[in-house]
N, C-alpha and C positions, 0 to 999 in steps of 0.2 A: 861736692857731689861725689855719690860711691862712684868707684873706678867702673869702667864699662867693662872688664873683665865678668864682675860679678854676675853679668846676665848668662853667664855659662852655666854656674851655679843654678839662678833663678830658673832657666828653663829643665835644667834636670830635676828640679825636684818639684816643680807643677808636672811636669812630666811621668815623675815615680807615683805623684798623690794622683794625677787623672787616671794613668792607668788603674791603682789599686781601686778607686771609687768605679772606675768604666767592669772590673772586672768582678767585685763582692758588694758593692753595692747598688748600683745602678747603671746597667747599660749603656749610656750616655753618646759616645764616641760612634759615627758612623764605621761600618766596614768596608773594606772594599772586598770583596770575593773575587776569587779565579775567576780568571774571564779567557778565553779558549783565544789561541793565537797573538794576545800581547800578555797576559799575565802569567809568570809563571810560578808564583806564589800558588802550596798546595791548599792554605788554609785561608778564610775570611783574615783579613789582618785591621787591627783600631784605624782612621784617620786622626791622627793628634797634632794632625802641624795648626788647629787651631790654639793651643796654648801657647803658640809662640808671641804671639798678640801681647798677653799681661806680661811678658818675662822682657819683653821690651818699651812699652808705654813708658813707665817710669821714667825713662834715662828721657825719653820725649818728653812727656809732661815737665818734668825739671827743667830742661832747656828753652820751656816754651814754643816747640818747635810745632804750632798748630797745622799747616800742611801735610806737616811728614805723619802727626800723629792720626789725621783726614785718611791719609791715603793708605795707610798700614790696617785701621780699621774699617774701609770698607771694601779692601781687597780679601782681608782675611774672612767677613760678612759672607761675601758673595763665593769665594772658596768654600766654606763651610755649607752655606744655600747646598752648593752642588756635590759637595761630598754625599751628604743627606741624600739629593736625589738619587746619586749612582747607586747604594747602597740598597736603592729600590728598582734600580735597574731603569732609571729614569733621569738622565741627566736634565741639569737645567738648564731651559732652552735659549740657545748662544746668542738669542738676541737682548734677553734679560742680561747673559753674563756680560755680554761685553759693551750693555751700557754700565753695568754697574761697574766694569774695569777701566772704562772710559772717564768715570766719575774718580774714582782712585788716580789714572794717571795724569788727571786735571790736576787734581789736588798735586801729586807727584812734580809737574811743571810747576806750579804754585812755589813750590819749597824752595825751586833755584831762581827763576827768576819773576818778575811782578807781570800778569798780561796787560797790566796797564801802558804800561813802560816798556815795555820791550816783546811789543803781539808776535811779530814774525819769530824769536827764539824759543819764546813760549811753547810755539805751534809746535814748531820742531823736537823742542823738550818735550811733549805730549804725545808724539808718535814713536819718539824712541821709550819712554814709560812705558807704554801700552804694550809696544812691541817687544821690550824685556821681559814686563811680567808675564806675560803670553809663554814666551822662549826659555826662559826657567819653567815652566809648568813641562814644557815638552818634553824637558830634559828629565824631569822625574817618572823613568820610564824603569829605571835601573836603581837596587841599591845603593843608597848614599853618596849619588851623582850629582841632586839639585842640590842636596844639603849641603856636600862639598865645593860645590861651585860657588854655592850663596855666601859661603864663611870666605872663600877666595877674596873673591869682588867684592865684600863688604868690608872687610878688614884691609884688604890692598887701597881701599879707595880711600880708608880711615888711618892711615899711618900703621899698618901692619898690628902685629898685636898690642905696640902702646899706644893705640889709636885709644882715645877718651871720650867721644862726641857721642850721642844718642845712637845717631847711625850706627855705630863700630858696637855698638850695643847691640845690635841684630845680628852681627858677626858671630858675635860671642855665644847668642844663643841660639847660632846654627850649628856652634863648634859642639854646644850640650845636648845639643837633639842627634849627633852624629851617633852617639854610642846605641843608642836606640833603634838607628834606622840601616847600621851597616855593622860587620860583614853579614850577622843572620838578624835581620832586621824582627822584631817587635812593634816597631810600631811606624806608619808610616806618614810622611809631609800631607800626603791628600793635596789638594787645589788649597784649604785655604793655608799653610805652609808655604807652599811654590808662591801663592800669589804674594805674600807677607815679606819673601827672601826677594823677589824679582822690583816686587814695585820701590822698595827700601836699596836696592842697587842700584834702579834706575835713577836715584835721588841723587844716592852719594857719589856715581860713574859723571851725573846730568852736572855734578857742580864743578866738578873739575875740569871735563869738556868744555865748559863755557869758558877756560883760562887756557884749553891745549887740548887739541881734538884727539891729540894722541891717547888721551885717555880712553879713548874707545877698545883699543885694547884689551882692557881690561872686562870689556864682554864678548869679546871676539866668537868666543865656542859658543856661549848660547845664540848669538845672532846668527851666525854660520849655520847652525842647526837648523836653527826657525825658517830661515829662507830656503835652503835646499830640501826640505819639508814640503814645506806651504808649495811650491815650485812644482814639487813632484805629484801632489795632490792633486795640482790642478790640472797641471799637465795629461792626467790618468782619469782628469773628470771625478773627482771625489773630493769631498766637501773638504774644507782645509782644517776645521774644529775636530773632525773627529782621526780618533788613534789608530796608528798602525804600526809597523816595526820598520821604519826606514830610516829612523835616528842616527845618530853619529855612535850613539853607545851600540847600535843594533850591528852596524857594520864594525865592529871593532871586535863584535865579538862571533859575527859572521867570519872573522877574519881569523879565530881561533883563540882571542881573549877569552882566558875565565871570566865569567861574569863580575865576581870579587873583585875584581883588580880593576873592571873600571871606574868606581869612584876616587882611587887614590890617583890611576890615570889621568882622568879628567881634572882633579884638583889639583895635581903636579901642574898640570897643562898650562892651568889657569894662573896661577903662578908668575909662570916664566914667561905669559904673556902681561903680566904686569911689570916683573921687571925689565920686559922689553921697553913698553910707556915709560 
């Protein structure tokens, strides 16, 4: 089997060929446009985190790994669904999305343990899926924060960079989409990217937890985020789906952070909350 480095490779250069065909041949790639109080991008920018999908399958398909390759393609589906929408100023509606993330983090629990055999872990394993891939999404709020996080937690969870497994293959092709999306980003994760990096973390975080819960660590910053979010939302009567700037990267840089510096930030973070686990 090629090493799972190579998908670093593989997503840079689906990456070089989408952009060139999104830009002299066919428009293809949804945008996301400035959007007044979270965006601060001045121009329409491509959503490309759906070719993260092919630059990883392979390393799936080879391993047989039918769950993970279930859950990676209908997270990045339903990401894309809704990039599409935003782009028309029409997200898609959270009740479609989050059955269709519901179906991904099925699959997701699928991957670590059987619900035949073991219903009550499963369960468990399917709320923390759900609620990962969810909590990466959130976090792509900032350059090169979810992508940094995603290559963190994927490659932490898979033996660092000589990690070799499928998974550690979504690492790899977080680490190749980085140059694209940080410090002056070209192109950016979109939902179906976050959904791709978060449900494929929750697989590889869910398999190690089932052996040492300390492994949760190893998502600490996105769950941290996601709850004191969700919390505030509701606390303030506002729906918990839709975007605002009370993120962990919003307060960081409320705090006098350059904007640039938080995804090395965040990634450092993520890090050193793995070699804590």
């Amino acid at each position: 089997m090629i090493a799972a480095a190579w998908a670093a490779l593989a997503s840079s250069a689906l990456l070089l060929l989408g952009d060139l065909v999104n830009r002299r041949v066919r428009g293809w790639m949804p945008d996301d446009p400035p959007r007044p109080g979270r965006k601060l991008h001045a121009r329409p920018i491509p959503l490309a985190g759906v070719l993260l999908a092919p630059a990883i399958a392979p390393w799936l398909v080879a391993e047989r790994d039918v769950p993970a390759l279930v859950a990676l393609t209908v997270a990045t589906a339903v990401g894309f669904l809704d990039d599409h929408g935003k782009e028309r100023g029409h997200d898609l509606d959270w009740r479609w999305k989050a059955l269709g993330l519901a179906v991904a983090a099925a699959a997701a629990a699928t991957a670590i343990v059987s619900p035949a055999r073991d219903p009550v872990p499963w369960c468990v394993l399917f709320l923390f899926a759900f609620v990962l891939t969810n909590a990466t999404n959130f976090l792509d709020n900032t350059d090169g924060v979810a992508t940094g996080l995603g290559a963190a937690m994927l490659l932490s969870a898979n033996g660092g960079v000589h990690g070799t497994s499928g998974i550690a293959a979504a690492g790899f092709a977080a680490v190749g989409f980085l140059p694209w999306n940080w410090p002056r980003p070209r192109l950016f994760l979109g939902d179906a990217g976050a959904y791709a990096l978060g449900v494929l973390a929750a697989i590889a975080i869910g398999r190690l937890v089932v052996v040492d819960v300390r492994a949760l660590w190893l998502a600490a910053l996105p769950l941290v985020d996601f709850t004191q979010v969700v919390a505030a939302r509701l606390w303030l009567g506002l729906p918990p789906w839709v975007g605002d700037r009370r993120h962990l990267t919003h307060v960081v840089q409320n705090l006098g952070l350059q904007r640039w510096l938080c995804a090395p930030l965040f990634t450092a973070a993520a890090v050193g909350l793995a070699l804590l686990a």
